[in-house]
Structure formats: C-alpha cells, structure tokens
C-alpha positions as CSV (number, residue, x, y, z in Angstrom):
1,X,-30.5,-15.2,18.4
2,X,-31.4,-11.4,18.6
3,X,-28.7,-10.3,20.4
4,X,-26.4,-11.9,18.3
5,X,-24.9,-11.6,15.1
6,X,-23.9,-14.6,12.5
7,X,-20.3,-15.3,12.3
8,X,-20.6,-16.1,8.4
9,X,-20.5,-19.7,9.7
10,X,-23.3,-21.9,10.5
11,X,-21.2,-24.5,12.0
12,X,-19.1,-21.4,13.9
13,X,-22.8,-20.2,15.0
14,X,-23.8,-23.4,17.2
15,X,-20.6,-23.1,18.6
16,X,-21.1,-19.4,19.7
17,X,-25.0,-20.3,20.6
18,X,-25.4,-18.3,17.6
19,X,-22.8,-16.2,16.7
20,X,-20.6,-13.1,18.3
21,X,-22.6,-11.0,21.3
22,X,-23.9,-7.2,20.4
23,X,-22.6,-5.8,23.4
24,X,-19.2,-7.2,23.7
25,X,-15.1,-7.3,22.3
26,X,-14.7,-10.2,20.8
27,X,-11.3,-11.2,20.5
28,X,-9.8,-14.2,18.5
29,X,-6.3,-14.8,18.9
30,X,-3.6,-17.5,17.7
31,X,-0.1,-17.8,15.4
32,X,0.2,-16.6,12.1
33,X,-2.0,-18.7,9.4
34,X,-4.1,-20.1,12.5
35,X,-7.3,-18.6,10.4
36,X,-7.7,-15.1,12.2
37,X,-8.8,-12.6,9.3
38,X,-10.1,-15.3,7.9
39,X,-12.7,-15.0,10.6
40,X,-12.5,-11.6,10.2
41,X,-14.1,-11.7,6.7
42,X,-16.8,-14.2,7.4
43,X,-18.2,-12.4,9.8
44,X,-17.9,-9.1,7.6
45,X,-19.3,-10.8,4.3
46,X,-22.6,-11.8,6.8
47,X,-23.1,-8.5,8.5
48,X,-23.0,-6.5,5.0
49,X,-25.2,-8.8,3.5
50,X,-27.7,-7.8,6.3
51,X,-27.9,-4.3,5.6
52,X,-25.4,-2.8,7.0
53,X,-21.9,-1.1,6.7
54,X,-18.3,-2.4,8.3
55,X,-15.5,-0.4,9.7
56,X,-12.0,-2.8,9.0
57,X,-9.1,-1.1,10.8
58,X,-6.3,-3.0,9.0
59,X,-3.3,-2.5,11.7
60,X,-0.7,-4.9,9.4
61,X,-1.7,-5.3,6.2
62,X,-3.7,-8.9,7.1
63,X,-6.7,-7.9,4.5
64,X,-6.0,-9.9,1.0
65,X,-8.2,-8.6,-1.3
66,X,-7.7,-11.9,-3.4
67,X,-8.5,-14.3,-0.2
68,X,-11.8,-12.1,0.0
69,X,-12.8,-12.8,-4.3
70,X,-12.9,-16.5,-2.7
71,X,-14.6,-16.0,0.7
72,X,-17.4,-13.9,-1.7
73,X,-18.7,-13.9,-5.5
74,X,-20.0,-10.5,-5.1
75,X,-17.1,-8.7,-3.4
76,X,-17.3,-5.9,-5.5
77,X,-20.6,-4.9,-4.3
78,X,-19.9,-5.9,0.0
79,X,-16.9,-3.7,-0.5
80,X,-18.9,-0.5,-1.0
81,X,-20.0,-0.9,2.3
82,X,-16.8,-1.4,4.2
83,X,-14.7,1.4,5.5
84,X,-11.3,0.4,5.6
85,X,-8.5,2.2,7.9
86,X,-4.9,2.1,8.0
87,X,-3.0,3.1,10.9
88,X,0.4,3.2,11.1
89,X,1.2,3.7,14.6
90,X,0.8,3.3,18.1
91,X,-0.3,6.7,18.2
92,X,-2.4,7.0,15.0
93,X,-4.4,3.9,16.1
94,X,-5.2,5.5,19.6
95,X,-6.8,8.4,17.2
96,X,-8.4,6.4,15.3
97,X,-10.2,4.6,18.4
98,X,-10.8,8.0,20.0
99,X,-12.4,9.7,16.5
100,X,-14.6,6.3,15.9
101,X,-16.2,7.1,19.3
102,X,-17.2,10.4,18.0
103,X,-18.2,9.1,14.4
104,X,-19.9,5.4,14.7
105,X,-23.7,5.6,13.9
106,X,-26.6,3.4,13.5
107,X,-25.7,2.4,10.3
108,X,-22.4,0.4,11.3
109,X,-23.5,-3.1,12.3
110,X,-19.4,-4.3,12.6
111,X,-15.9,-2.9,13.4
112,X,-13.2,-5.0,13.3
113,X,-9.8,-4.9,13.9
114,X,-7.0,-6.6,12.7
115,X,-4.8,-6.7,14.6
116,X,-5.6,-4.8,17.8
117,X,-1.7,-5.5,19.7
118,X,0.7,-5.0,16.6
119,X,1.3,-1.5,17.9
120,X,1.4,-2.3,21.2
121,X,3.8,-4.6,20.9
122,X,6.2,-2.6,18.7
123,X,5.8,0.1,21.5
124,X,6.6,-2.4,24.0
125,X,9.5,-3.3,22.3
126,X,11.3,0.2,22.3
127,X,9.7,2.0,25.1
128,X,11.4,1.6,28.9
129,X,7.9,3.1,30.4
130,X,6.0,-0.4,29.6
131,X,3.5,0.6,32.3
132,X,2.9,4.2,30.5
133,X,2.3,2.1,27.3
134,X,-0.1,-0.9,29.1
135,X,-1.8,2.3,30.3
136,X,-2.4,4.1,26.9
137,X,-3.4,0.8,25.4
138,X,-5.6,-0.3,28.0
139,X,-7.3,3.4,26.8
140,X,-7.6,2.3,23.6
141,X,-9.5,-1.0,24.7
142,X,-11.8,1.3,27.4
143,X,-12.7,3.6,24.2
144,X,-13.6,0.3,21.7
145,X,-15.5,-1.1,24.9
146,X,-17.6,1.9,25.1
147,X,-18.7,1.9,21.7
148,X,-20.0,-1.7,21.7
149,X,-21.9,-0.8,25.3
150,X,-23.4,2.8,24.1
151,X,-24.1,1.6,20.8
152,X,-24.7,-1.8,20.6
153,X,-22.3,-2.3,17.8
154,X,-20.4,-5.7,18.4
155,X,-16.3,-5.2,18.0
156,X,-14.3,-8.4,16.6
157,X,-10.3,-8.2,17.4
158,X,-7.7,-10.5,16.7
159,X,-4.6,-10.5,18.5
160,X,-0.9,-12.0,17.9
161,X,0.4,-14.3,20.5
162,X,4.0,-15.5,21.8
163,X,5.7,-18.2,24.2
164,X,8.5,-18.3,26.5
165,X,11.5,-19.4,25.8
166,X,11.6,-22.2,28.3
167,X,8.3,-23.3,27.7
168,X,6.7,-22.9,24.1
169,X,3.6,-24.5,25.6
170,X,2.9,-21.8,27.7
171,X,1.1,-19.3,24.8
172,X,-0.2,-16.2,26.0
173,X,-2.1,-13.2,24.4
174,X,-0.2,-10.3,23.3
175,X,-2.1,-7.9,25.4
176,X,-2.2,-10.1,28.1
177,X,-4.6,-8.7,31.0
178,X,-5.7,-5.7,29.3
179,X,-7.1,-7.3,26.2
180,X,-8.4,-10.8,28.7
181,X,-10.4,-7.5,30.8
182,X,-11.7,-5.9,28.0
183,X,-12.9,-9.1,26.1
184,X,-16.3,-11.0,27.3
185,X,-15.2,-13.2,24.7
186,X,-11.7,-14.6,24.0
187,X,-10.8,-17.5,21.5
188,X,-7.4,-18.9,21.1
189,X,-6.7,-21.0,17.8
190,X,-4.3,-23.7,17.3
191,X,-2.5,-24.6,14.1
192,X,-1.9,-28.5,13.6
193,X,-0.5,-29.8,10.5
194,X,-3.7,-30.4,8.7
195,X,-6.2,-28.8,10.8
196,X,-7.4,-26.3,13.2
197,X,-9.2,-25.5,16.6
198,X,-10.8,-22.5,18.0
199,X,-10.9,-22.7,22.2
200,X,-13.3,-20.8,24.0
201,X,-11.3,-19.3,26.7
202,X,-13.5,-16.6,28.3
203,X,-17.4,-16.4,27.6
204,X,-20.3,-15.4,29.2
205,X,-22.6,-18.4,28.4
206,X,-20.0,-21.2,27.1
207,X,-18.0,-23.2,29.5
208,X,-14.0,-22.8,29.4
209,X,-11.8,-24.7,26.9
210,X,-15.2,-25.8,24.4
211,X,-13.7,-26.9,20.9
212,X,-14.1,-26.3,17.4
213,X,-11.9,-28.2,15.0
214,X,-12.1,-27.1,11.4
215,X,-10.1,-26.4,8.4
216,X,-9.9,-23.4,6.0
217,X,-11.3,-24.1,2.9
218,X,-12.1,-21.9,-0.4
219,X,-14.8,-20.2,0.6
220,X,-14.0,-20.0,4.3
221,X,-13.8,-22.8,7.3
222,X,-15.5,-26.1,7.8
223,X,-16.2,-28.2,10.8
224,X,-14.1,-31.1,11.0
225,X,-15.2,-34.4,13.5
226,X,-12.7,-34.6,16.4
C-alpha cells in the first residue's frame, strides 16, 4: 500500500495490511529477547534497500552488529546509509529529538529508536518530581510525533515493559499513557518457550488483540500456525 512502508516481512506485512503507517509512531513493546530490534532491523534492511537512508537512535546498546551480518548478506553496503546515535541520557536523548526536528529531510525514509523509555525509566527511578519527568518525556514523544506528521517519515519505537508484584499478568508499557497517546500503533509481544506473538493493541485499521505467532529465525522471523 502507498502509505505504507514494508516491515522486511511479508508475512509481518498482511498482518499490518501491509506494513507500518507513513504518518504514525509505531511502537513495539515486550520483555527482553521477545524479538524487538529484531523488528527493528527488518524493517531498516527494507527501507534502505528502497532508496533511502535510516536514522537508528541506539538508547541501550540493543544493535548487534553480528545479528544484522545474519538478518542481511550485504550489510556492509545498507550500513552506509544508516545513521546511528548514541545517547546517553535522559537529557541528551531529549536533544537529540529536538535537533532531529531541525535536521530530518527528504532523504530519511526511517527513524528508529531503540529503546524510546530506557531513560525515562532510569529518570523515574531517581527523580521525586515524576510528573516533571512524565512531562519532559511526553515532549520528547510530541517532538518525534511531529516529525512523522510534517514530514511524512514513519517512526518505529520499542519500549521495555514491567509487572506488578502481585500480579505478573498484568504487563504494562513502560511509558504507560504517554507512549499509548503518542502511538497510532502499539504491539505488545509475548515470549513462550518455543515461540512468539505480536498483539495488536492500538491501530487505526486492525481490530484489538489480532495475532501473529512466529519465531526468530536466521535471517529474521517466520510465521508460525496457531
């Protein structure tokens, strides 16, 4: 579809009706190993092989270099056209957000970030004023939104999640309602022992709790039957 872009999946792209919307945050959230930046790099392996260049704001170190060589043969020649950023704080990535507002041009056909709440959580975790920090994030989210409105660049986010103590069913975004406003889409993924699922929780077009059970293979993910 035109106003979407592939998500390096063909199987991922029926799901999505064709892939992840232009004009939208996309966020993709789950536990550690669920299959987030593996996502991440599907979708950026696609959109470079299209023509055009990738911005990959790296907030924890996610990116293995050695998981990409399997994802893609020619990852020498994709990676000239990804831009990779490093922040290393709460403050630096609001910076970082603010400057790419300035800087993003036609060329950029993806920015990703990986992961959007490590920060924010960190921040959470030592500042008293968790309203002042909500607020400053939520700025963060306003500045990525505007950038995938004004320019028609579509924004993939992954997010961390956690559970309460009394109830480890109950898993909830890190980022909770500011992330859940900011996102048009939002998929949670589920780790099982031998496979995955990706769970459309908020969409424009796809009804509520839709599933996708695959696996992570070599060279990315593949649809499993339920």
């Amino acid at each position: 579809m035109g106003n979407r872009i592939s998500t390096g999946s063909d199987a991922f792209d029926d799901f999505l009706n064709g892939g992840y919307e232009y004009d939208t945050v996309s966020t993709i959230y789950g536990p550690a190993g669920s299959g987030k930046t593996n996502f991440c790099l599907l979708c950026l392996k696609k959109v470079v092989e299209s023509g055009k260049k990738v911005i990959y704001i790296d907030t924890e170190g996610s990116y293995s270099i050695d998981r990409f060589k399997q994802i893609c043969d020619d990852y020498d020649d994709i990676l000239k056209n990804v831009l990779f950023l490093k922040p290393t704080s709460f403050l630096e990535q609001r910076n970082t957000f603010a400057k790419l507002k300035k800087s993003v041009n036609d060329k950029i056909g993806l920015i990703i970030v990986d992961t959007i709440s490590t920060f924010y959580r960190l921040e959470v975790g030592k500042n008293k004023e968790i309203y002042e920090v909500s607020r400053i994030f939520g700025g963060q989210l306003s500045n990525l939104v505007e950038i995938t409105r004004k320019h028609n660049i579509p924004i993939l986010v992954t997010s961390q999640v956690y559970s309460k103590m009394e109830n480890n069913d109950d898993v909830r975004i890190v980022g909770g309602d500011v992330i859940k406003y900011s996102s048009k889409c939002l998929i949670e993924l589920k780790k099982f022992k031998t496979k995955r699922a990706a769970i459309i929780r908020k969409h424009r077009s796809i009804p509520e709790g839709k599933e996708f059970i695959f696996r992570i293979v070599n060279n990315g993910i593949e649809e499993e039957e339920k």
